[in-house]
C-alpha positions in Angstrom: 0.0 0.0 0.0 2.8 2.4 1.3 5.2 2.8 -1.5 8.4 4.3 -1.7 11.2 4.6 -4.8 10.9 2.6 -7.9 11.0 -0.8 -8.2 13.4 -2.5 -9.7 12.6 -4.6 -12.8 13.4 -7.9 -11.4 11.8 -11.1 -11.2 13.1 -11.9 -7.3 11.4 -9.9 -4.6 11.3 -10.2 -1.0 10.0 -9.7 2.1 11.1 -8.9 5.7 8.6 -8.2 8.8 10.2 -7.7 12.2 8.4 -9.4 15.1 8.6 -9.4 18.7 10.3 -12.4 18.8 12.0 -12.9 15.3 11.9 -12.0 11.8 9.6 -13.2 9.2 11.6 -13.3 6.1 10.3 -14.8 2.4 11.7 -14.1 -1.1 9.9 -15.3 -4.4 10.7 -15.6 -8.3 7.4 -14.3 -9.6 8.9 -14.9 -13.5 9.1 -19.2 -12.1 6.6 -18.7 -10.0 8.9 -20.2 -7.2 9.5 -19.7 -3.4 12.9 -19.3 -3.1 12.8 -18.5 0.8 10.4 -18.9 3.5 11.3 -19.1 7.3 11.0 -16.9 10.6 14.1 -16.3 12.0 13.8 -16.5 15.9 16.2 -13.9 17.8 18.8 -15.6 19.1 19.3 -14.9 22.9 20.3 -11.2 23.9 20.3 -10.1 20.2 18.2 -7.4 18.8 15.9 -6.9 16.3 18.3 -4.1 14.1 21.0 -7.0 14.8 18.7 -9.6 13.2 17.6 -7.3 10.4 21.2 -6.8 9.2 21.7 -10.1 8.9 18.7 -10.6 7.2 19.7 -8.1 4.9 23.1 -9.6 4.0 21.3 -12.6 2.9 18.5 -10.5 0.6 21.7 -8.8 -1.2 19.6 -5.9 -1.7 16.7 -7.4 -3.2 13.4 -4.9 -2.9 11.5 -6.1 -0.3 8.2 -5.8 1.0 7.1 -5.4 4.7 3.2 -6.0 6.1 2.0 -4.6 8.8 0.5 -5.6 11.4 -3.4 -6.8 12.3 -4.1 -3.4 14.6 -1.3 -1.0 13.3 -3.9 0.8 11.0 -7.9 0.8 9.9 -9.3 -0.5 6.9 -11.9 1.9 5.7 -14.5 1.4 3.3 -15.5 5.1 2.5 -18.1 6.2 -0.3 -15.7 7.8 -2.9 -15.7 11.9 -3.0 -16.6 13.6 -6.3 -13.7 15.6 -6.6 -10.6 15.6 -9.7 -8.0 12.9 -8.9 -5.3 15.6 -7.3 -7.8 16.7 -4.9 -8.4 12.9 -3.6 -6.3 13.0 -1.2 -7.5 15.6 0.8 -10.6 14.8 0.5 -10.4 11.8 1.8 -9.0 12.5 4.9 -11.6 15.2 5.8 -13.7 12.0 5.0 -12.2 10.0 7.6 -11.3 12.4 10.0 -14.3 11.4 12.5 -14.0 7.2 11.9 -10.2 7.0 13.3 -9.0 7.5 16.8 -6.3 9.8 16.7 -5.7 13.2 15.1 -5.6 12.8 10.9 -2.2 15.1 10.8 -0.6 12.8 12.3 -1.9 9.8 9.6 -0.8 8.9 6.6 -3.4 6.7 4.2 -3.1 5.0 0.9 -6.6 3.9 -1.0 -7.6 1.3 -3.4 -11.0 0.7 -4.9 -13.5 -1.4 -3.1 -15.5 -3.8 -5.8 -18.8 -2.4 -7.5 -21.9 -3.5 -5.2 -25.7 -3.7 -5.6 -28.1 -4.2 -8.4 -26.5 -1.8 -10.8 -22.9 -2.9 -10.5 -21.8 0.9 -9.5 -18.1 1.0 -8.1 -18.8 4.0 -5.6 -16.9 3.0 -2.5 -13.1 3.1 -1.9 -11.1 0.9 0.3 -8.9 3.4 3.2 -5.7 2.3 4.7 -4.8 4.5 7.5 -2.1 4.2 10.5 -0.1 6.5 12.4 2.3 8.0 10.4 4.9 7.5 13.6 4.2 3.5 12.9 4.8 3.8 9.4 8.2 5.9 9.6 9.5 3.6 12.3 8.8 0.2 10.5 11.3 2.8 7.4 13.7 3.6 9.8 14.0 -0.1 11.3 14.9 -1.8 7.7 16.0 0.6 5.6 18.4 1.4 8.5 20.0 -2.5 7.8 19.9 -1.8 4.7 17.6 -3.3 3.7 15.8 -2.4 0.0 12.5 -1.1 1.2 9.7 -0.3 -1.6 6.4 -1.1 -0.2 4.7 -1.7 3.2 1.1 -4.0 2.7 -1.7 -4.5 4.9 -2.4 -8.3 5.7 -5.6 -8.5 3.5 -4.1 -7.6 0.7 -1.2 -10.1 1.2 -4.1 -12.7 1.9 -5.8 -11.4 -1.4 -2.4 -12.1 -3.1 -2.2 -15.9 -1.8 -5.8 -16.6 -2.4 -5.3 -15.4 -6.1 -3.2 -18.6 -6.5 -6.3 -20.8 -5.2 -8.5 -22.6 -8.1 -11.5 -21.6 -6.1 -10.8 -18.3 -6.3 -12.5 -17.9 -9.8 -15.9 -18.6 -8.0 -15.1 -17.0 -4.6 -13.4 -18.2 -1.4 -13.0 -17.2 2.3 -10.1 -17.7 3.8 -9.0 -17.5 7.2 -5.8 -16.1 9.1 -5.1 -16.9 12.3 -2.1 -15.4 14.8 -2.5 -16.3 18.3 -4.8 -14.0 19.5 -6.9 -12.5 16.8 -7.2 -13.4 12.7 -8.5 -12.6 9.5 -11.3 -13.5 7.4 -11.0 -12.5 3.4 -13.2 -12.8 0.8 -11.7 -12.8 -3.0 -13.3 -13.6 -6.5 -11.0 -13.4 -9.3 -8.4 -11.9 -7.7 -10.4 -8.9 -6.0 -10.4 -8.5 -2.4 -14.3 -8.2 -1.9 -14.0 -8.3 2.0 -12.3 -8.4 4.9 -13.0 -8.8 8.9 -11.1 -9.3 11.3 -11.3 -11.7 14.6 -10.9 -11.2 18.0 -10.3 -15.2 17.9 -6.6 -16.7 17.7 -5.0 -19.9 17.8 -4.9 -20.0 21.6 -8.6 -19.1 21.8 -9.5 -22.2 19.5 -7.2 -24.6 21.3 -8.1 -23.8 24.6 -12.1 -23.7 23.3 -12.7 -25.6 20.8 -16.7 -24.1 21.3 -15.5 -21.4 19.9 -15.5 -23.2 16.3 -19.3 -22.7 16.3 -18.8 -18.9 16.9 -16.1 -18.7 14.2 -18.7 -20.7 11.7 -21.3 -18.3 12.5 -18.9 -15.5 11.8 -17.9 -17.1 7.8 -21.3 -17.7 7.7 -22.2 -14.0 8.4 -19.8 -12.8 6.0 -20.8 -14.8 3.6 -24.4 -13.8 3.6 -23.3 -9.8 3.4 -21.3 -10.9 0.4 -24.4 -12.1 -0.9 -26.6 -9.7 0.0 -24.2 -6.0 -0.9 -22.4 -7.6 -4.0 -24.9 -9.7 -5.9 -22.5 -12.2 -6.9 -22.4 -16.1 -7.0 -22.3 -17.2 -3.8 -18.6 -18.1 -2.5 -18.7 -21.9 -1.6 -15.5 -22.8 -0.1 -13.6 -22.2 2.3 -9.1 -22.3 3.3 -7.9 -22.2 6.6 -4.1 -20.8 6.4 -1.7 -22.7 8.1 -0.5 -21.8 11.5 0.7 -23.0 15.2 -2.0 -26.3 15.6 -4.0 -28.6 13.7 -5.4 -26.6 10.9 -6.7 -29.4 9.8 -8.5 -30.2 12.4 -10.7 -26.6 12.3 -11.0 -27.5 8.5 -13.3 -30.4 9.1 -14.9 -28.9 11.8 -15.7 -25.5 10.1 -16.7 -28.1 7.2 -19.4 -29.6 10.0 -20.5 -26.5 11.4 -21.0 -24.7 7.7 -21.6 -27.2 5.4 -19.2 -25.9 2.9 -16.4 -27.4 1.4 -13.4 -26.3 3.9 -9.2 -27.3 3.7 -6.5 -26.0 4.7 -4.0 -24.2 2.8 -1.2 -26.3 1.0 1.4 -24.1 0.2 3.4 -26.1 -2.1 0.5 -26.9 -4.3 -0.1 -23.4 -5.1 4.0 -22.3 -5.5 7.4 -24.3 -6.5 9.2 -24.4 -3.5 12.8 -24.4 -2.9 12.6 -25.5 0.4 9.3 -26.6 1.9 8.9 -24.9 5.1 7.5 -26.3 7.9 3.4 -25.5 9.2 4.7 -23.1 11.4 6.8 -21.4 9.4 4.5 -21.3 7.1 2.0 -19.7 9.2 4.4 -17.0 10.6 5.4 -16.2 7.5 2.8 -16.5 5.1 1.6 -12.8 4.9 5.5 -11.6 4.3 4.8 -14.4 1.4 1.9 -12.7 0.5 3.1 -9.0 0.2 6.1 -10.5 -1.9 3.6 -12.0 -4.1 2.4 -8.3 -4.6 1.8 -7.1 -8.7 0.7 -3.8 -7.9 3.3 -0.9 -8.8 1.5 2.2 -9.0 -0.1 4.2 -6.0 -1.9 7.7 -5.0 
């Protein structure tokens, strides 16, 4: 969403996102189609994160990289679209906005992208808003571009979701998929490589493991998308669903969310969808699969 430079015309990109407790770190070959990299990177004991980062980037050799975000450093928006000549956007948008976030808009910076054309007469009126603190946004620069790291674009998870889900056959027709990180998730819904919707859950790994009732709430939550996916974009209905990999049974919650929906649920096989190098392991995967994701990224034009 965030871009910065120009890209290199290159057919290897990366992507580095610090974490608390490590560095999620991916590079792909878009022109093979290949992952040639995917692995978190734990911090080893009493090192930092600038530490790990340059280390990271001696291995990237200046690659442009990607970073995402993460789920409640900014606010996805979906704002009816101003009247107003492209230059003036901008502006406009954030008197727009200025009342739906929680801190003053100065102090923001927001990228947009259009939201898909919804009701009856198909009219794309609605624009999607990515806003965070522009402290956030500057500090995330300053941590990798400081190891030297090629920066050129920081994502937003569902859009690095969009990006993986793009590589699923049932994305043609429609399909939810589901993120999960320990505490919270994500739930997208894509057709043909559009990112129609996004919610996010206040339901992690650790909820479900430690709850496993909690399945029925999570079905009722797909199946709640699902119907206003139905209902505001007058599309086919989407009739599967992909759990993304992460630190438990995924396949486990991909038979029961089958149960408890009725739809046709798996879980996410990453080297179906991608040549892989080296096949990481479910964890990895799970970690790492939105830095994936925002390499995946074809977008090279912003506001």
């Amino acid at each position: 969403m965030f871009l910065f430079g120009n890209r290199k015309k290159s057919g290897l990109r990366g992507g580095v996102t610090p974490c608390e407790d490590g560095i999620a770190v991916a590079s792909v070959n878009s022109d093979k189609a290949r992952v040639e990299r995917c692995a978190f990177q734990p911090l080893s004991p009493g090192e930092e994160t600038g530490a790990a980062l340059q280390r990271v980037a001696r291995d990237l050799d200046g690659v442009d990289c990607c970073s995402v975000l993460a789920i409640g450093d900014y606010q996805l928006l979906l704002v009816e679209a101003p009247e107003v000549p492209p230059a003036e956007l901008r502006a406009a948008i954030r008197w727009r906005i200025k009342d739906l976030i929680d801190f003053h808009v100065d102090d923001a910076v927001l990228d947009v992208f259009d939201a898909p054309a919804g009701g009856a007469r198909g009219v794309q009126d609605h624009l999607y808003v990515v806003v965070a603190r522009a402290a956030l946004v500057q500090e995330r620069i300053r941590q990798l571009e400081g190891a030297g790291i090629a920066l050129d674009v920081i994502d937003i998870p569902e859009l690095a979701m969009r990006n993986i889900a793009a590589l699923l056959p049932e994305d043609e027709q429609g399909v939810a998929m589901l993120y999960f990180e320990r505490d919270r998730g994500l739930i997208t819904l894509t057709r043909d490589k559009t990112l129609y919707l996004a919610r996010s859950l206040e339901i992690g790994y650790a909820q479900l493991q430690q709850t496993p009732q909690l399945i029925e709430q999570l079905a009722l939550e797909v199946q709640r998308s699902l119907d206003y996916y139905d209902r505001h974009f007058q599309q086919a209905p989407v009739s599967a669903v992909t759990v993304a990999p992460f630190a438990g049974d995924a396949g486990e919650l991909s038979e029961a969310l089958q149960i408890q929906t009725g739809l046709p649920c798996r879980t996410l096989q990453l080297g179906e969808l991608l040549q892989c190098e080296e096949m990481p392991d479910t964890q990895d995967t799970g970690r790492c699969l939105l830095t994936l994701g925002a390499a995946l990224r074809r977008e090279t034009a912003s506001l």
